[in-house]
LUMVEX-133514 format. One line per 10 residues: number of its first residue (from 0); their letters; for each residue x, y, z of N, C-alpha, C, O. Coordinates in nm, 2 decimals. Example, Ala and Ser with C-alpha at 12.3 -4.5 7.8 and 13.67 -1.06 7.14 Angstrom:
0	as	1.32 -0.57 0.78 1.23 -0.45 0.78 1.32 -0.33 0.78 1.42 -0.33 0.85 | 1.28 -0.22 0.71 1.37 -0.11 0.71 1.29 0.00 0.79 1.34 0.11 0.80 .
END
This chain:
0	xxxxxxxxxx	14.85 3.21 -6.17 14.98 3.17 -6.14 15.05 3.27 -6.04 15.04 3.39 -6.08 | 15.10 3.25 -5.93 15.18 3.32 -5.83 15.29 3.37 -5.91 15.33 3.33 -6.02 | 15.35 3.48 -5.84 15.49 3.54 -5.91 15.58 3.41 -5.86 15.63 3.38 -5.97 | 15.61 3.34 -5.79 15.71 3.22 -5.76 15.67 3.11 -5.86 15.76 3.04 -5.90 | 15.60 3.10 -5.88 15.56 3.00 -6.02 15.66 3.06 -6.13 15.77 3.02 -6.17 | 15.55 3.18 -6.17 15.60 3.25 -6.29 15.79 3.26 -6.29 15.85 3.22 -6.38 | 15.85 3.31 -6.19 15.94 3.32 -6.21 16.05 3.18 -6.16 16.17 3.19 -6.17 | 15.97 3.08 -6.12 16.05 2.99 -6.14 16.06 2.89 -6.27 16.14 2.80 -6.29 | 15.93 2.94 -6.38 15.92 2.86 -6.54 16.03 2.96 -6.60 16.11 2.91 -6.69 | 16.06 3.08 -6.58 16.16 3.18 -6.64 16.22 3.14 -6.64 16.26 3.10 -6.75 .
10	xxxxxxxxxx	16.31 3.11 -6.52 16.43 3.04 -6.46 16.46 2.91 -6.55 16.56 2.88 -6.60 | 16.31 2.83 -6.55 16.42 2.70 -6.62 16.39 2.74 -6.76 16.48 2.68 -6.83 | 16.33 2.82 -6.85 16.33 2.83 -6.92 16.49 2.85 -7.01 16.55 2.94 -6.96 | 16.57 2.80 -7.13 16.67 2.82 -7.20 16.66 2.99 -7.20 16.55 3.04 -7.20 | 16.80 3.09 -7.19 16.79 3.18 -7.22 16.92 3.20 -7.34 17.03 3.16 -7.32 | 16.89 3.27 -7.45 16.98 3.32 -7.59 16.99 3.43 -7.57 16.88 3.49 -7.56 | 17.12 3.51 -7.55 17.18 3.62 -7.61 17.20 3.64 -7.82 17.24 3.56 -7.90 | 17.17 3.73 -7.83 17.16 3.71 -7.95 17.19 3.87 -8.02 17.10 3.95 -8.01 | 17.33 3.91 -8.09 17.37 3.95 -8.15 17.27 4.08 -8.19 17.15 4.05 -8.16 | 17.28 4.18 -8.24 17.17 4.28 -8.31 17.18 4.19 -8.46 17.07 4.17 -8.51 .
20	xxxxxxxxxx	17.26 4.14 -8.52 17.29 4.14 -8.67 17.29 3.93 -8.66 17.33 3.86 -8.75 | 17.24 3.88 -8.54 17.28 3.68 -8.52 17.19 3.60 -8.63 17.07 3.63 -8.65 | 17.24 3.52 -8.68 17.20 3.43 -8.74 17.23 3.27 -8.65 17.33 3.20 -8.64 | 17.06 3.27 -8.59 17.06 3.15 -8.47 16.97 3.01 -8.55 16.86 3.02 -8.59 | 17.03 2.92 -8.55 16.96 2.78 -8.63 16.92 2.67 -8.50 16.99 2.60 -8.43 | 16.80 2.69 -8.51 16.74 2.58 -8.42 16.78 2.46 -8.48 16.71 2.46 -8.59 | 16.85 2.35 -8.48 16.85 2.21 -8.54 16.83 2.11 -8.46 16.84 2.12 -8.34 | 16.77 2.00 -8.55 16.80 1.84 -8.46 16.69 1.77 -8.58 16.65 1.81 -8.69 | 16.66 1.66 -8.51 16.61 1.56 -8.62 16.47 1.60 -8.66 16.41 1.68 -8.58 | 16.43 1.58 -8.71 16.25 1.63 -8.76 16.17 1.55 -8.66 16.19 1.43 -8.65 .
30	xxxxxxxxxx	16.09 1.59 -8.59 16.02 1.54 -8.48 16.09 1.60 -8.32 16.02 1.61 -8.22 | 16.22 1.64 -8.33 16.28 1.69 -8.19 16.21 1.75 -8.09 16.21 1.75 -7.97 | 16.12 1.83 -8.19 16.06 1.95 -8.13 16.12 2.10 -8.13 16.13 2.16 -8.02 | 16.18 2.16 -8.26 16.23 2.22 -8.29 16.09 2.34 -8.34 16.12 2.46 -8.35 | 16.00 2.31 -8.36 15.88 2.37 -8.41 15.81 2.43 -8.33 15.73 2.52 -8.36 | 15.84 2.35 -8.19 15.71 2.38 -8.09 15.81 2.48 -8.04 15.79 2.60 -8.08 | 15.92 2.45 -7.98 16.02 2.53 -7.94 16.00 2.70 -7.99 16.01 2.80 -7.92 | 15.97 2.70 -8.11 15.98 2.82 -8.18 15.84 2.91 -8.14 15.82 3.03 -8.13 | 15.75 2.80 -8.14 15.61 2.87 -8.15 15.62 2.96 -7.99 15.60 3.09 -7.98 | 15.64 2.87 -7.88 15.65 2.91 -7.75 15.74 3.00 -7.71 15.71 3.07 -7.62 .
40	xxxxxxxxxx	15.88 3.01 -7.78 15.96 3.17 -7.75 15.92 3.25 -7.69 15.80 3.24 -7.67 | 15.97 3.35 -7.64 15.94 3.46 -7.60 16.07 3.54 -7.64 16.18 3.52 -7.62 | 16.01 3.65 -7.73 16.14 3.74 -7.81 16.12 3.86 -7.70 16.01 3.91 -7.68 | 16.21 3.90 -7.66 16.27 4.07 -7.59 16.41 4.10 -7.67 16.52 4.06 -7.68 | 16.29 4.23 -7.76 16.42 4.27 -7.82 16.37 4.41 -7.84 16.25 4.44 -7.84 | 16.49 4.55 -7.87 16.42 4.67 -7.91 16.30 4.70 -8.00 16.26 4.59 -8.04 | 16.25 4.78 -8.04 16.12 4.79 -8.11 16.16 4.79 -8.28 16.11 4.75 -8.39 | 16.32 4.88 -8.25 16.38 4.89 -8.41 16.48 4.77 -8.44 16.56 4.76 -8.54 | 16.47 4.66 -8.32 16.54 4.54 -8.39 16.49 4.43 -8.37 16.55 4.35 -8.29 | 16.41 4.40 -8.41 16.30 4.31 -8.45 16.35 4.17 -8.47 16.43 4.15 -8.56 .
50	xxxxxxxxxx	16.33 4.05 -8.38 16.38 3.96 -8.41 16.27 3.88 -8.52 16.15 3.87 -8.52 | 16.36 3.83 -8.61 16.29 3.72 -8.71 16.28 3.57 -8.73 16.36 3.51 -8.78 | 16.16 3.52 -8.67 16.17 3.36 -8.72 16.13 3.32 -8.77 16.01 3.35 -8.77 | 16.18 3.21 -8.88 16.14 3.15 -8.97 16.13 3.03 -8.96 16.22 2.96 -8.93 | 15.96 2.98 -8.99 15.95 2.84 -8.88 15.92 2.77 -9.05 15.88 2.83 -9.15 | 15.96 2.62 -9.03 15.89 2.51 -9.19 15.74 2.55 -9.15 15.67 2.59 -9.24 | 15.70 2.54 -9.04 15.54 2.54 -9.00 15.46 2.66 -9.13 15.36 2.65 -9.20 | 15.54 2.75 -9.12 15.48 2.85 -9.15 15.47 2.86 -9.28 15.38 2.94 -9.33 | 15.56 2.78 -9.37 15.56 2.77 -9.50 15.46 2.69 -9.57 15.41 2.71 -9.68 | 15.44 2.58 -9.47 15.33 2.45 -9.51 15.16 2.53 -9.51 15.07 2.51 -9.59 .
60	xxxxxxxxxx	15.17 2.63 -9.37 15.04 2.68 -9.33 15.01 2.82 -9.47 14.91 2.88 -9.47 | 15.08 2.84 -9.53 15.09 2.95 -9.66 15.07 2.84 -9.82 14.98 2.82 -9.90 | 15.18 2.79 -9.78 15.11 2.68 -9.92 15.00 2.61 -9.88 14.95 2.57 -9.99 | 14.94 2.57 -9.82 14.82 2.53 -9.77 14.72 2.60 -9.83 14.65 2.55 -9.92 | 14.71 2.72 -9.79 14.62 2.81 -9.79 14.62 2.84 -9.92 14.51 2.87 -9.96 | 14.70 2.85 -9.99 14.71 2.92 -10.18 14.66 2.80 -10.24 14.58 2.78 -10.34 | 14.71 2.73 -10.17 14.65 2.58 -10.25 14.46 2.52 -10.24 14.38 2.51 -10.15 | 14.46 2.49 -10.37 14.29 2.40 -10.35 14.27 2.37 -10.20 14.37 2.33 -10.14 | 14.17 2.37 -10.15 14.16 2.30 -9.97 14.14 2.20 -10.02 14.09 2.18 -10.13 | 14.19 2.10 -9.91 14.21 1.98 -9.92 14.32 1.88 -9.98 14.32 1.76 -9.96 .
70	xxxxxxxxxx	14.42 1.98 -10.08 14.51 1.96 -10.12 14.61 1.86 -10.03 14.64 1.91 -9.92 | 14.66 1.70 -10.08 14.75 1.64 -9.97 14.88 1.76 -9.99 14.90 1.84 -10.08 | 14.96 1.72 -9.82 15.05 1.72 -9.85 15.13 1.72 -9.91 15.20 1.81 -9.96 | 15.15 1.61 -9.92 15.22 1.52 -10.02 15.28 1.56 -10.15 15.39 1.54 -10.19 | 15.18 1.61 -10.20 15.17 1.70 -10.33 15.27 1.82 -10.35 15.32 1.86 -10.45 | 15.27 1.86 -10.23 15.37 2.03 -10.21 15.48 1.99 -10.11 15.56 2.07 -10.07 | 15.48 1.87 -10.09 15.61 1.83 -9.99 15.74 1.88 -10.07 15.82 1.95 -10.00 | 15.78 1.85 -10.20 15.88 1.91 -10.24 15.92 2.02 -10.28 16.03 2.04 -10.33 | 15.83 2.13 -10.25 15.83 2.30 -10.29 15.83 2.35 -10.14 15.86 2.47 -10.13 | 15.81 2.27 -9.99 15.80 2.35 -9.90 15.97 2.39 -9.81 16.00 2.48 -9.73 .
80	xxxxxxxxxx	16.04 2.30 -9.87 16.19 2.31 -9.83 16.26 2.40 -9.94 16.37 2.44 -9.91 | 16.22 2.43 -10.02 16.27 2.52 -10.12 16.23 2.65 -10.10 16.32 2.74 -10.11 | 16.06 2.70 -10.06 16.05 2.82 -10.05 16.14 2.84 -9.89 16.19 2.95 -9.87 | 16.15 2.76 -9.80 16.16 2.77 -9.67 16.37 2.82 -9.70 16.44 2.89 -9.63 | 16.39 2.77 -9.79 16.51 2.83 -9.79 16.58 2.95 -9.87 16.68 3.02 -9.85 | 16.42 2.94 -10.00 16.42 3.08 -10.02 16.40 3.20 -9.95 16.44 3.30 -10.01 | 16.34 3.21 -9.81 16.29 3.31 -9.75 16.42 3.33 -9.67 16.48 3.44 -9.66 | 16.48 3.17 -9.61 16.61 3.23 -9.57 16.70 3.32 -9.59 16.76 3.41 -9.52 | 16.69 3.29 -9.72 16.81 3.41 -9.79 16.77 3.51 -9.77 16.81 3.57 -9.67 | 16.67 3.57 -9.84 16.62 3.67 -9.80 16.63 3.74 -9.72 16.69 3.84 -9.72 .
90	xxxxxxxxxx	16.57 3.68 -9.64 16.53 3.74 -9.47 16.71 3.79 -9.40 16.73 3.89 -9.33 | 16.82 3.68 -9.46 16.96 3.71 -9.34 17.00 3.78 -9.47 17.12 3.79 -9.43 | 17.01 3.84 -9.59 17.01 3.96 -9.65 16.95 4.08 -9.61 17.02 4.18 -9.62 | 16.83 4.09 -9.57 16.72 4.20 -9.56 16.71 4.25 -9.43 16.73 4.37 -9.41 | 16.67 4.15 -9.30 16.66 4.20 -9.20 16.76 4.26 -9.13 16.88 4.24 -9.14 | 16.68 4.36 -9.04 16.77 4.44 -8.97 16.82 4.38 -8.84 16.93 4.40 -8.79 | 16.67 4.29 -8.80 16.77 4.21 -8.63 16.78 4.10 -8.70 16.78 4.07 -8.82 | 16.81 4.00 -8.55 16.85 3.87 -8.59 16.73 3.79 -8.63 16.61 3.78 -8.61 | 16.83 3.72 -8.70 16.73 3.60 -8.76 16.72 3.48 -8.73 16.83 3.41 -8.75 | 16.59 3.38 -8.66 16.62 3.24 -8.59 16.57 3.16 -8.65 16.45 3.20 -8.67 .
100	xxxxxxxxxx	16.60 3.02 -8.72 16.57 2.96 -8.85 16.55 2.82 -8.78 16.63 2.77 -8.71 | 16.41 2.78 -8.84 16.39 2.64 -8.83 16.53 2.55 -8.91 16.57 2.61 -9.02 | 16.61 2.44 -8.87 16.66 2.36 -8.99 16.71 2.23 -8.95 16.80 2.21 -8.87 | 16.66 2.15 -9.00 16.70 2.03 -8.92 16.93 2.00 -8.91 17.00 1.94 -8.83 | 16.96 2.08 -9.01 17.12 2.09 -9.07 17.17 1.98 -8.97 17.24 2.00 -8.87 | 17.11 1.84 -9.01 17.18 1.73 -8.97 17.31 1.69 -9.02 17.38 1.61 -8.96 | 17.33 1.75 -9.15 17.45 1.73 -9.23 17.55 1.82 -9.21 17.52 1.93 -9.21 | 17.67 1.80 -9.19 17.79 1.89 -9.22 17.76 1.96 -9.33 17.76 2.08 -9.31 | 17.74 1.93 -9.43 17.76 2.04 -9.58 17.61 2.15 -9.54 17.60 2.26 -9.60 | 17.53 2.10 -9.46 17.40 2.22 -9.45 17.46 2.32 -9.34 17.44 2.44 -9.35 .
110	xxxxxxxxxx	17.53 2.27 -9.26 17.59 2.36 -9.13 17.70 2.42 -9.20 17.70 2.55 -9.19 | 17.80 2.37 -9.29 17.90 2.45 -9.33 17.82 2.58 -9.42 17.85 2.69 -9.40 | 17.73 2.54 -9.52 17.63 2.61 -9.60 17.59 2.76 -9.47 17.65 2.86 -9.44 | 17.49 2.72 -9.43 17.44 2.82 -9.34 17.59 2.92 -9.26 17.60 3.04 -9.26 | 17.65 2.83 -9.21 17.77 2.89 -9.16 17.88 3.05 -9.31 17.94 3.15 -9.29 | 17.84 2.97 -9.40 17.91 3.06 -9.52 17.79 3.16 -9.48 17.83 3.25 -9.41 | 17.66 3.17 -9.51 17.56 3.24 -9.53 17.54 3.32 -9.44 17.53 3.44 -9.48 | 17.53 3.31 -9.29 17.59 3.42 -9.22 17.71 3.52 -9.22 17.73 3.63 -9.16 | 17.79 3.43 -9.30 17.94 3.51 -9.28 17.91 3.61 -9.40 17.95 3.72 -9.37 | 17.86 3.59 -9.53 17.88 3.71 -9.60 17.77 3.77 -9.59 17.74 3.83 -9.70 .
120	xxxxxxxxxx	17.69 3.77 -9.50 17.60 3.83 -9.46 17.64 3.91 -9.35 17.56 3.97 -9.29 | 17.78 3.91 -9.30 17.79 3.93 -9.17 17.71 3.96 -9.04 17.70 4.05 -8.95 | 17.67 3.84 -9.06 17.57 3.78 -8.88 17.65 3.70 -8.80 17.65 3.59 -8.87 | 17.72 3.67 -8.67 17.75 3.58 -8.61 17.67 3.45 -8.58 17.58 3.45 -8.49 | 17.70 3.35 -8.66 17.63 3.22 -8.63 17.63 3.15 -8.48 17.72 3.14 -8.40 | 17.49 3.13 -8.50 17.49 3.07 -8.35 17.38 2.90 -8.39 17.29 2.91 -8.47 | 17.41 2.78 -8.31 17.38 2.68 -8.33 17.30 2.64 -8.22 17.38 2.61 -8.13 | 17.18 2.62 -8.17 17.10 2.54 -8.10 17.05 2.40 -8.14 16.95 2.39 -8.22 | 17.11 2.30 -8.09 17.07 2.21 -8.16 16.98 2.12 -8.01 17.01 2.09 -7.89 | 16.87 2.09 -8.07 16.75 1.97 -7.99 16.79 1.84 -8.02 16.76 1.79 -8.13 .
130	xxxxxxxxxx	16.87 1.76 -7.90 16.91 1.65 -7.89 16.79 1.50 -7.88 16.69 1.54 -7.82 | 16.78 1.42 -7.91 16.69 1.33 -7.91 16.72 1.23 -7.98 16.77 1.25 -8.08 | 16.69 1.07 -7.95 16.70 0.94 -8.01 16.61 0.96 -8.10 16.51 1.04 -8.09 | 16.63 0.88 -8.22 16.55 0.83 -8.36 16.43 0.81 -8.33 16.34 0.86 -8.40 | 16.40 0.70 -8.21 16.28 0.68 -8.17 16.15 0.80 -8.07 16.03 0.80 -8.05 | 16.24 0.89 -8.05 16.19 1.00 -7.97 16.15 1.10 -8.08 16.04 1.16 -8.06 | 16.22 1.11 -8.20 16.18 1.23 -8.30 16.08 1.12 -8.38 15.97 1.18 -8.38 | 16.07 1.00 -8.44 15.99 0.97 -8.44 15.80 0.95 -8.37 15.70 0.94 -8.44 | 15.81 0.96 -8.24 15.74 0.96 -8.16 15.67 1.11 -8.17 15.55 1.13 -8.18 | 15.77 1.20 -8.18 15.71 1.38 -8.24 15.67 1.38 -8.31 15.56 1.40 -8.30 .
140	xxxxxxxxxx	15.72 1.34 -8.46 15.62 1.36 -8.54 15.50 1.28 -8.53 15.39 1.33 -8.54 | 15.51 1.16 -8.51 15.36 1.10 -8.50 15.21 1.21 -8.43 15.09 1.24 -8.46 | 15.33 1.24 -8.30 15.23 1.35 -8.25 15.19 1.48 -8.31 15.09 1.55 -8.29 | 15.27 1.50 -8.37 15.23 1.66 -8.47 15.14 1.60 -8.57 15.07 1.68 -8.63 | 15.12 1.44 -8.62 15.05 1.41 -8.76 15.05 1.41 -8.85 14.95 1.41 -8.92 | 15.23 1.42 -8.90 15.31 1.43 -9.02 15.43 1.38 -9.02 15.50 1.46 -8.95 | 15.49 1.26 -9.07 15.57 1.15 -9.04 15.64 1.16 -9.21 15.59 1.16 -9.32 | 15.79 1.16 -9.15 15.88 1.19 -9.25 15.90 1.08 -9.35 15.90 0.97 -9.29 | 15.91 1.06 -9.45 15.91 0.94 -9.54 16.02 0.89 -9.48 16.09 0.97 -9.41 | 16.07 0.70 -9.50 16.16 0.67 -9.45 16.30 0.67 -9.43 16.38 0.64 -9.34 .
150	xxxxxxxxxx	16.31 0.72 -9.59 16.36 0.72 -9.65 16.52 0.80 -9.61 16.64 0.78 -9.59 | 16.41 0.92 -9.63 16.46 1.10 -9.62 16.48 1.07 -9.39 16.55 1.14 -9.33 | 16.40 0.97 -9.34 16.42 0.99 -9.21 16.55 0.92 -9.15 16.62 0.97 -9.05 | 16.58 0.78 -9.23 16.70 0.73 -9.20 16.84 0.81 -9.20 16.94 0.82 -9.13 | 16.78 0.88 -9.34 16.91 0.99 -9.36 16.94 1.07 -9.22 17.01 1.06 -9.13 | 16.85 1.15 -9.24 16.88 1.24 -9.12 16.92 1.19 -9.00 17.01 1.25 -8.94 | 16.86 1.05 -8.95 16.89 1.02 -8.81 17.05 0.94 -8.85 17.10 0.89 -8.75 | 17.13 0.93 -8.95 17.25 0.87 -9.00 17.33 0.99 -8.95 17.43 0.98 -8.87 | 17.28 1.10 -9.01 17.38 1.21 -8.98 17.37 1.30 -8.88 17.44 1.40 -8.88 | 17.28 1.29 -8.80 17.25 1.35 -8.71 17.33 1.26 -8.54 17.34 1.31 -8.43 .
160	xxxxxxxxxx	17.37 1.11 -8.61 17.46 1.06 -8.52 17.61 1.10 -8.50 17.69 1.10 -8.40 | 17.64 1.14 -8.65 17.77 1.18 -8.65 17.81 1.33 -8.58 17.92 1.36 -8.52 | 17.70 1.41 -8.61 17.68 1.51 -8.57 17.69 1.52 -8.45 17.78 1.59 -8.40 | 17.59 1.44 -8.34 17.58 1.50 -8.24 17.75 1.47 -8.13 17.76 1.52 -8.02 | 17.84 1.39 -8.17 17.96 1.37 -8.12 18.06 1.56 -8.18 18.14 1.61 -8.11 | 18.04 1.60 -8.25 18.09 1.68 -8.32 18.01 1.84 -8.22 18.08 1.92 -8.17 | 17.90 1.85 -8.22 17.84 1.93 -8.14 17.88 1.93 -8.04 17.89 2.04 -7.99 | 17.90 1.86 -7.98 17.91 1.81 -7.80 18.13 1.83 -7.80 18.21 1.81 -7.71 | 18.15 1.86 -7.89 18.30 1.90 -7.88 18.33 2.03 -7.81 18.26 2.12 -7.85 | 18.41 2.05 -7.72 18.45 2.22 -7.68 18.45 2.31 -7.74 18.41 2.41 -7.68 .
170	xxxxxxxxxx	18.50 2.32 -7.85 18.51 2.38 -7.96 18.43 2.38 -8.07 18.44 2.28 -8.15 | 18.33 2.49 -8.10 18.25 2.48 -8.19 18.27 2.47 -8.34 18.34 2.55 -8.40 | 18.24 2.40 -8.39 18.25 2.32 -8.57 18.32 2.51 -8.62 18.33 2.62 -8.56 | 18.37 2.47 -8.78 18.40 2.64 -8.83 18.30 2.71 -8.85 18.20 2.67 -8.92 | 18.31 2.81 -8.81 18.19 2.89 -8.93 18.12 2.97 -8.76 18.10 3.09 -8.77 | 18.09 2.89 -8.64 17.96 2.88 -8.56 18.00 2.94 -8.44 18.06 2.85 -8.39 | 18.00 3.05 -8.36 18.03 3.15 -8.28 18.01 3.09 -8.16 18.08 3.14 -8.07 | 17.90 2.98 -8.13 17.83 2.91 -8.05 17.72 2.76 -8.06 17.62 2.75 -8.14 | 17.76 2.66 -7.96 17.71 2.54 -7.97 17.60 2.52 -7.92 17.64 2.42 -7.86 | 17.49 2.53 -7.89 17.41 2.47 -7.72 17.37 2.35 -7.81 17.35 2.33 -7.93 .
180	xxxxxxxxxx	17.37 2.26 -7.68 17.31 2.13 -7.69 17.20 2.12 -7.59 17.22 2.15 -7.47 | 17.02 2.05 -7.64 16.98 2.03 -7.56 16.91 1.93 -7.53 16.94 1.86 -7.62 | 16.82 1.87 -7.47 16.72 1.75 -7.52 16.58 1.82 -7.51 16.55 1.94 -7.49 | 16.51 1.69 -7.53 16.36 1.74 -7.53 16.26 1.80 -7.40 16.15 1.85 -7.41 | 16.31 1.77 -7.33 16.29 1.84 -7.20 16.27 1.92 -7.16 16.17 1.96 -7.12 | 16.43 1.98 -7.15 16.47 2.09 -7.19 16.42 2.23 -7.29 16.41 2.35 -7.28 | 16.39 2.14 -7.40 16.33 2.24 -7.50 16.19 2.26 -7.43 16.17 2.37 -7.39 | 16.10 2.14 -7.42 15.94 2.19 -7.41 15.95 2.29 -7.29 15.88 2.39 -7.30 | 16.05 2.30 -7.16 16.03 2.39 -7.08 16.06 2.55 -7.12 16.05 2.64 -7.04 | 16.08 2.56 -7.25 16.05 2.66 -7.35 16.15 2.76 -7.35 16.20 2.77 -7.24 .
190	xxxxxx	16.20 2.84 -7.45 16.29 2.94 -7.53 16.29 3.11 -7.45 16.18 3.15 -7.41 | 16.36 3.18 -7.44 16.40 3.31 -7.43 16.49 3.36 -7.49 16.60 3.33 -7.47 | 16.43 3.48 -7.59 16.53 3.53 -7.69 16.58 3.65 -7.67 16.49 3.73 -7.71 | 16.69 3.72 -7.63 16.72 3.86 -7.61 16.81 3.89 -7.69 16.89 3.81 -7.75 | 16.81 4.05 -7.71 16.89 4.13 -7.82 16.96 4.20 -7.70 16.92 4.24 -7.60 | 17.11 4.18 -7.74 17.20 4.21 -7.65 17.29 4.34 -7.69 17.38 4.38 -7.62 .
END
């Protein structure tokens, strides 16, 4: 790759300012591409402020592994959103840099939630949310090869309509220091994370 390449994927690349102490939530509907987004980052931050992400990927790829091989899904589907929120806590109690969290927080009561959780944690909340139609986050997961029950998918894509009028306001919801909105485009041309 030429330096005019390289430095023109930088360029479109999203870039985040991010707090030494930020609590940053990747959101949008399951399928957005909120996962790939995370894997492709690029973190620039000091050596003693370590940024931390917490991807669902990484919770599934751990219970996986503890578990019998071959084990469905299916089976640990309901323990992988629980430890995934267990670590949360954790992690925006414990760590010293910022912390960037997979969450789909299509709901108000998950954004107000998260929003309390930085605050007495004292981390400035910051909101990235991956914009996309029902039929597009559908289409992601098909391609990732794990497809959300229908159930639990309607939900999300219900409140993730209400949401996205609410996001796209000038003023960011309570709690959230910062809004971005993006689509999927956007995202796949990939993440830059800086400690400011």
């Amino acid at each position: 790759m030429d330096t005019a390449s390289g430095s023109r994927q930088q360029l479109d690349k999203l870039h985040i300012l991010l707090e030494r102490r930020a609590l940053l939530i990747v959101a949008g509907l399951p399928g957005a591409g909120k996962s790939t987004l995370l894997r492709g980052a690029q973190r620039d931050a000091p050596v003693d402020v370590p940024i931390t992400v917490l991807d669902t990927d990484q919770v599934r790829a751990r219970l996986a592994a503890a578990l019998p091989p071959g084990t469905p899904f299916a089976w640990y589907r309901p323990l992988a959103p629980v430890v995934h929120r267990l670590r949360l806590l954790i992690t925006a109690v414990l760590a010293t840099g910022p912390v960037v969290v997979h969450h789909p927080a299509t709901g108000a009561a998950a954004r107000i939630a998260l929003a309390v959780l930085g605050a007495l944690c004292g981390r400035p909340c910051h909101l990235l949310w991956v914009d996309c139609t029902p039929d597009e986050a559908l289409a992601g997961q098909h391609q990732r090869g794990r497809v959300r029950l229908k159930w639990s998918f309607a939900r999300h894509a219900n409140r993730a309509e209400r949401a996205r009028a609410r996001l796209r306001a000038p003023n960011p919801p309570w709690g959230w220091k910062t809004v971005t909105v993006i689509d999927r485009p956007a995202a796949a041309r990939g993440l830059h994370l800086a400690v400011v």
